[in-house]
C-alpha positions as CSV (number, residue, x, y, z in Angstrom):
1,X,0.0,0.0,0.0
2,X,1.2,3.5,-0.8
3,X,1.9,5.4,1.8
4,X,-0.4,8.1,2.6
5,X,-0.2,11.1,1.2
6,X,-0.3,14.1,3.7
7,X,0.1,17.1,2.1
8,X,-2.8,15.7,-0.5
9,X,-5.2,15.9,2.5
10,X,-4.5,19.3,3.7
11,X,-4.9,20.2,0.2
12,X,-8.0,18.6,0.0
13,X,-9.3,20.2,3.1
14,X,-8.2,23.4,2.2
15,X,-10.2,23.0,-1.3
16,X,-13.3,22.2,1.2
17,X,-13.4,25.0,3.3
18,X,-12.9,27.6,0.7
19,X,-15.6,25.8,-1.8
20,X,-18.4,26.0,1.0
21,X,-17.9,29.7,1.8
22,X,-17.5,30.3,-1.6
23,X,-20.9,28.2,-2.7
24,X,-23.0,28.4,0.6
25,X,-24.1,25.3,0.3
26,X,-28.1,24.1,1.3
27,X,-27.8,21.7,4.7
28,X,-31.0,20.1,6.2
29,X,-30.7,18.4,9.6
30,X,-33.1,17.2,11.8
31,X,-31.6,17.1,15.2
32,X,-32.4,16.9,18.8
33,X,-34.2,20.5,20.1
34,X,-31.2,20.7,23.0
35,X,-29.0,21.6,20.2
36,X,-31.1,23.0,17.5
37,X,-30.1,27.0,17.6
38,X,-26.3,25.9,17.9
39,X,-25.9,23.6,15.2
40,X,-27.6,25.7,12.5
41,X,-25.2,29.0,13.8
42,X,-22.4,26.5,13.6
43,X,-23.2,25.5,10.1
44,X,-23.7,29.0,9.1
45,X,-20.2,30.1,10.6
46,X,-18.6,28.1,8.5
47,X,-20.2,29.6,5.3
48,X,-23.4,26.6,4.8
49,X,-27.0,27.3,4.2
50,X,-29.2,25.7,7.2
51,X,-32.4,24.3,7.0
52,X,-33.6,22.6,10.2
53,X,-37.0,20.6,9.9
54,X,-38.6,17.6,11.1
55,X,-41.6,16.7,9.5
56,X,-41.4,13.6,7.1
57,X,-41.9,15.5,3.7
58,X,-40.3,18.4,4.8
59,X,-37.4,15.9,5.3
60,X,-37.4,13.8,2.0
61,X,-37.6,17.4,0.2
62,X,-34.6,19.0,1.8
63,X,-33.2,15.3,1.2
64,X,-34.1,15.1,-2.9
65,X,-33.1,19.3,-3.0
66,X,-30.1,19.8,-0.4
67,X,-26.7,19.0,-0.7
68,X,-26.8,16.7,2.0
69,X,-28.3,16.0,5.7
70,X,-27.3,15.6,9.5
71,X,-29.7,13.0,10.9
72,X,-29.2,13.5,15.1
73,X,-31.3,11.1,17.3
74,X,-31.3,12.8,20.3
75,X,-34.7,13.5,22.0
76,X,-37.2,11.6,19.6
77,X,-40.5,12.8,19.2
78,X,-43.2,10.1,18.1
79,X,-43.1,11.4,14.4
80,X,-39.6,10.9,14.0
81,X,-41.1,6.8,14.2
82,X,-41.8,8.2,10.1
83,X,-39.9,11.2,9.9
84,X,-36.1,9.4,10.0
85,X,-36.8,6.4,8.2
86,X,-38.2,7.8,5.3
87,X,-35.6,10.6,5.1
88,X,-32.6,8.0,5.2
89,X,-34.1,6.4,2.6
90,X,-34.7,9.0,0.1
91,X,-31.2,10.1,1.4
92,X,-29.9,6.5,0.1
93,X,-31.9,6.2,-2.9
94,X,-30.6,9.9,-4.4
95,X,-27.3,9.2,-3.2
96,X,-27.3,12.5,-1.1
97,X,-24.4,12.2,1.3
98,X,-26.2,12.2,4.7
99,X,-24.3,12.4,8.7
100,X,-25.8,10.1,11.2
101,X,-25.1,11.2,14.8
102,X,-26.4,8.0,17.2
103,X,-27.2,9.9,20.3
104,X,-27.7,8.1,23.3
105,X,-27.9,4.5,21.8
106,X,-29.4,1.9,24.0
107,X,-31.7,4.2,25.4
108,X,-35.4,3.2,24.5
109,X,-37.1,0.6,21.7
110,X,-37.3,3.6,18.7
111,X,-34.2,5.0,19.1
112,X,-33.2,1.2,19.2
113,X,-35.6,0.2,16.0
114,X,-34.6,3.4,14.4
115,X,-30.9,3.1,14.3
116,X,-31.3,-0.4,13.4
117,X,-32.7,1.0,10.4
118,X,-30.3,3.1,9.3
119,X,-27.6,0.5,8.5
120,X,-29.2,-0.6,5.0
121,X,-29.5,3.4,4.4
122,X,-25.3,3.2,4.6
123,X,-24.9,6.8,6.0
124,X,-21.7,8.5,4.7
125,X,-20.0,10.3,7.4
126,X,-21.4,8.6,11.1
127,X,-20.0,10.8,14.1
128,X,-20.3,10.0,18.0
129,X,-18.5,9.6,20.8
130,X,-16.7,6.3,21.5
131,X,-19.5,4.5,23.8
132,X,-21.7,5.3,20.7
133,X,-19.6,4.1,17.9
134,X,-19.0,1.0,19.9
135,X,-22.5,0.3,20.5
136,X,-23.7,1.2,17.1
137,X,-21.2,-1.3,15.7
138,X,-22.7,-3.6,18.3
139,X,-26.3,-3.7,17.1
140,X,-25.0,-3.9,13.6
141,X,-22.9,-6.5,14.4
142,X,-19.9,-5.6,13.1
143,X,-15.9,-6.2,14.3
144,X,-15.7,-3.9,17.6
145,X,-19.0,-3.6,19.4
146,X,-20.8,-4.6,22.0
147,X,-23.7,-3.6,23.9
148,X,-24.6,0.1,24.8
149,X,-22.2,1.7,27.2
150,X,-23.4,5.3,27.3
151,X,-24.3,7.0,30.2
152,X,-26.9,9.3,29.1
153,X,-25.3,11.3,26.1
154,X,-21.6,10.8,27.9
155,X,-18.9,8.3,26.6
156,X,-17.4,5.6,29.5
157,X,-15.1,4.8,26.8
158,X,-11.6,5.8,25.8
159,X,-11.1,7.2,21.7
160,X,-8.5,4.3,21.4
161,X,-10.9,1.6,22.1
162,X,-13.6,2.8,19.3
163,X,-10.8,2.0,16.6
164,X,-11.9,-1.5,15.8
165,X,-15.5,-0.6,15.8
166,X,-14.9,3.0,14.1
167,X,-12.8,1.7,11.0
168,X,-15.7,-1.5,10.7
169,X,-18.2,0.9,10.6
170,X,-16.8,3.1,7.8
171,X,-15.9,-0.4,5.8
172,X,-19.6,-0.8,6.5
173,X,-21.1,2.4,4.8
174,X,-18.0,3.1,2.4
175,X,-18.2,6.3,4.3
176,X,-16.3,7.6,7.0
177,X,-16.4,7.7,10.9
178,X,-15.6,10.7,13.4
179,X,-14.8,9.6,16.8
180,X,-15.1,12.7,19.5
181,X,-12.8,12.8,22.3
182,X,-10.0,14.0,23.8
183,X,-7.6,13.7,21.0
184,X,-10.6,13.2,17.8
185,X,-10.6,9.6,15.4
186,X,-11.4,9.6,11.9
187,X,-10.9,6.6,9.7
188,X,-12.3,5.9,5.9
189,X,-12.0,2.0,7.0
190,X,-8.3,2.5,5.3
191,X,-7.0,5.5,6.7
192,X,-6.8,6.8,10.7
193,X,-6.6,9.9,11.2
194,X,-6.1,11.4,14.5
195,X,-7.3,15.5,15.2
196,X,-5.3,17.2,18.0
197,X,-6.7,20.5,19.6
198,X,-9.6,21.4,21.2
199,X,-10.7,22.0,24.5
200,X,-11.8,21.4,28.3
201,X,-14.8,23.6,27.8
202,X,-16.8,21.4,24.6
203,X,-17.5,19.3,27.4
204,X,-19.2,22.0,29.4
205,X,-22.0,23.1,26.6
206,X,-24.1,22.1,24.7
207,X,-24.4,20.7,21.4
208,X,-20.8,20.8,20.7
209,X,-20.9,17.1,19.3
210,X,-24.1,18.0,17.8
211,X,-23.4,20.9,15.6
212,X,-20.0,19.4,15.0
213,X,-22.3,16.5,12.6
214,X,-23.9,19.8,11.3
215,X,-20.9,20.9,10.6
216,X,-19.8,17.8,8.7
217,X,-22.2,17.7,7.0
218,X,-21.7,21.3,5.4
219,X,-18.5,19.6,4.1
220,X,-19.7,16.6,3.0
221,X,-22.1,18.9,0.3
222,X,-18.7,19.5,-1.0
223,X,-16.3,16.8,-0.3
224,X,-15.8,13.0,0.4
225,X,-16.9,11.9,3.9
226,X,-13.7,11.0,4.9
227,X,-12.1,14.6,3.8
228,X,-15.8,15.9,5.2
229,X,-15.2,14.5,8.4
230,X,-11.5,15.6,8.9
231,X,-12.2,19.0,7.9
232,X,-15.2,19.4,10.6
233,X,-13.2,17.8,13.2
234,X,-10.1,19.9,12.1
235,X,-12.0,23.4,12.2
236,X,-13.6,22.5,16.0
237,X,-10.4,21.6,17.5
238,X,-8.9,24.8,15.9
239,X,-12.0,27.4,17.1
240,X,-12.4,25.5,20.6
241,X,-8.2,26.4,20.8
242,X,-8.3,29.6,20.2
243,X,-12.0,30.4,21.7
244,X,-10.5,28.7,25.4
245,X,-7.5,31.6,25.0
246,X,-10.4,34.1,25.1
247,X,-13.0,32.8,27.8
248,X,-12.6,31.5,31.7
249,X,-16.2,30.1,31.4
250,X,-18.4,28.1,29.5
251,X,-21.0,30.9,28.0
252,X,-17.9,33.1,26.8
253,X,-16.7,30.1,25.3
254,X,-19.7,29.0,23.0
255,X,-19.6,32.8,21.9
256,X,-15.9,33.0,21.1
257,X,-16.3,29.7,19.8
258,X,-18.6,29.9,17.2
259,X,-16.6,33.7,16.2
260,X,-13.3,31.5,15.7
261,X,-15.6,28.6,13.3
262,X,-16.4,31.9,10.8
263,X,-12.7,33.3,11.3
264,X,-10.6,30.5,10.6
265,X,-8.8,30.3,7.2
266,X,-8.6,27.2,5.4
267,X,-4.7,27.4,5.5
268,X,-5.2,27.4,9.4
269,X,-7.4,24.6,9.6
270,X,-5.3,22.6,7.2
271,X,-2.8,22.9,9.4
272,X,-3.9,21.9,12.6
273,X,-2.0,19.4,14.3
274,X,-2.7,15.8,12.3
275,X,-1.2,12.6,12.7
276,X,-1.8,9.4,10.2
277,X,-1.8,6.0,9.9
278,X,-3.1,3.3,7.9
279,X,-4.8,0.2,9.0
């Protein structure tokens, strides 16, 4: 195998963030109403379009029209029973790149039945923590997982320990996976890339995993899932960085955080710390 090709993926990176401000791309998501007001000012910092909904034809519209969708199944309504399913699937039959973010796995039959679902819809970028992308490769039994671990929306797992079910997944979908932690996985089932940066206070707001699938999926209008993925990951550990220089608490960090998403320059976020390594 050749060995990978660093400079090619910064390049790459660089062409994404530039072609989304440049093109404003059209982003529907249908996420969890914690998060809803941060994830579409995330996805509008870094220069996307955002359309949040969560009606079922509202959703296969902005699925057949957008450029692609986040899909965040944190607290389900009884509509979303219709809603998700039939978006995935018009996702998967128009072969709309779509991020799946498996809130809280293992915590009640839909989100159970609905997740379940989504693995012949073969998202393209899934994101999570590690107790989520071990449990999701759990109940799709695949190399890696095991049953639910989450406590609530926390991970009780280490990064490290996703691997195994992270790069399965992403053989899975032929898409790519984004592991949130301390130090950030992202693998295309191939390649494993780890994302340095970010900060103590992402822990202490909310939605900061939730916008960041928003965020990815901004990219992903515009670039492969793996590159998507890496890009979204790169930006948030660069803006949490700088925004934690700025703020001694979590309010002024969400603020200065989302100011550093819509100043960062591609160069920069290229150029955040990156290490590689194939599988």
């Amino acid at each position: 195998m050749a060995a990978v090709n660093k400079d090619n993926i910064k390049s790459q990176i660089i062409q994404a963030v530039e072609t989304v401000r440049r093109t404003n791309p059209m982003t529907g998501s249908i996420t969890n109403t914690v998060t809803i007001n941060f994830v579409a000012n995330a996805q509008l910092a870094v220069g996307g379009s955002a359309a949040m909904v969560y009606l079922p034809d509202e959703g296969e519209l902005l699925a057949n029209a957008g450029g692609a969708t986040y899909i965040n199944v944190g607290t389900l309504f009884p509509i979303y029973e219709e809603t998700l399913p039939r978006t995935a699937k018009a996702l998967y039959n128009s072969e709309k790149p779509w991020v799946l973010d498996p809130v809280a796995i293992g915590i009640g039959s839909l989100r159970t039945k609905l997740l379940q679902q989504f693995q012949s819809y073969k998202p393209s970028v899934i994101r999570g923590n590690a107790s989520e992308i071990i449990a999701l490769a759990g109940l799709w039994g695949l190399d890696g997982g095991k049953e639910s671990n989450v406590r609530g929306v926390d991970s009780t797992d280490s990064v490290s320990t996703a691997k195994t079910a992270a790069v399965a997944l992403a053989k899975w979908t032929g898409g790519a996976v984004a592991v949130s932690g301390e130090t950030d996985l992202v693998t295309d089932g191939s390649i494993v890339a780890f994302s340095l940066g970010g900060s103590h206070f992402m822990e202490k707001i909310t939605g900061a995993g939730c916008s960041l699938g928003g965020v990815v999926a901004v990219y992903a209008t515009v670039a492969s899932p793996f590159i998507a993925a890496l890009t979204g990951t790169a930006v948030y550990n660069l803006a949490a960085s700088r925004a934690e220089c700025k703020a001694n608490a979590p309010a002024s960090f969400q603020i200065a955080f989302l100011d550093e998403l819509y100043k960062a320059a591609a160069e920069e976020i290229a150029e955040n710390p990156l290490e590689i390594e194939e599988v």
